[in-house]
C-alpha positions as CSV (number, residue, x, y, z in Angstrom):
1,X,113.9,-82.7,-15.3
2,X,110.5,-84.1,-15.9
3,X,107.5,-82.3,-14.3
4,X,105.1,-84.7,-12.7
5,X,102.8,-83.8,-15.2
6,X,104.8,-84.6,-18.2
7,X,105.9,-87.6,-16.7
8,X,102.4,-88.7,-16.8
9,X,101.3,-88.2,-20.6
10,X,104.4,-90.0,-20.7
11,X,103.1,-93.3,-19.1
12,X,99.9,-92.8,-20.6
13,X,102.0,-92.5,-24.2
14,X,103.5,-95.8,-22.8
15,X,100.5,-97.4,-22.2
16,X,99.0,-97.1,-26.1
17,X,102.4,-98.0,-27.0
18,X,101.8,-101.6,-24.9
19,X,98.3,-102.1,-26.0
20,X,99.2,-101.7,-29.6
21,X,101.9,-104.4,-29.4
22,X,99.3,-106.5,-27.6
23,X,96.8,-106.1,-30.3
24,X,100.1,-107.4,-32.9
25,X,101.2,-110.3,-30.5
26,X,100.6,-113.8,-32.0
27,X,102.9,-115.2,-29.1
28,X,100.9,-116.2,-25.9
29,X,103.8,-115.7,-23.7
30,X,104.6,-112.3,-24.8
31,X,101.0,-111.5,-25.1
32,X,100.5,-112.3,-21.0
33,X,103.5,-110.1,-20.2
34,X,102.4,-107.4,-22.3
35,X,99.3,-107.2,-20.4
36,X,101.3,-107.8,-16.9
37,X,102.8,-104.3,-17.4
38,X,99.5,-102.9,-18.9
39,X,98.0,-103.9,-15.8
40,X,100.7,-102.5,-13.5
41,X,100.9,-99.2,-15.5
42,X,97.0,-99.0,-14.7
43,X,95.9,-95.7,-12.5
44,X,99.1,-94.4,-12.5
45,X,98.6,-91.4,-14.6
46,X,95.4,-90.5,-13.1
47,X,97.6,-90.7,-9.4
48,X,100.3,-88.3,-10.9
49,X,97.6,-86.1,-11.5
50,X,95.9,-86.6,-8.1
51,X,99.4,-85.9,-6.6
52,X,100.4,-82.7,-8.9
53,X,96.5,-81.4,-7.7
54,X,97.5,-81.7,-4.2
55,X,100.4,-80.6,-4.7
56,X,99.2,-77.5,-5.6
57,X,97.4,-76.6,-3.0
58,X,99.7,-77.8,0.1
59,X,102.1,-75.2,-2.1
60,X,99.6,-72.5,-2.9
61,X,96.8,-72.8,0.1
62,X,95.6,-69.2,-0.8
63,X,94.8,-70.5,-4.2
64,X,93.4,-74.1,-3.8
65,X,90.4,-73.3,-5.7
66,X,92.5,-72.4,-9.0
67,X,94.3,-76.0,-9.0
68,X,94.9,-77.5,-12.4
């Protein structure tokens, strides 16, 4: 299984992935879904990280200042 952590290089590996097809796109259509899922993909690594921090401390409360 995936950590949370993992799971968001992942997304952020799928992001350059999708903006390097866009850049290649000659196709309007395929262009403008491209960028659909670009834009829906947006702030979600940074989130999994937000969440994995918090996590962190709600499991580790004596530690909080040592988060990730």
């Amino acid at each position: 299984m995936k950590t949370l952590p993992d799971a968001a290089r992942q997304v952020e590996q799928a992001q350059t992935v999708l903006s390097m097809w866009l850049e290649l796109c000659k196709d309007t259509e395929e262009a403008n879904k491209i960028a659909a899922i670009i834009t829906l993909l947006d702030g979600v690594p940074e989130a999994m990280d937000a969440a994995e921090s918090l996590l962190f401390v709600l499991e580790n409360p004596d530690h909080a200042e040592e988060q990730p």
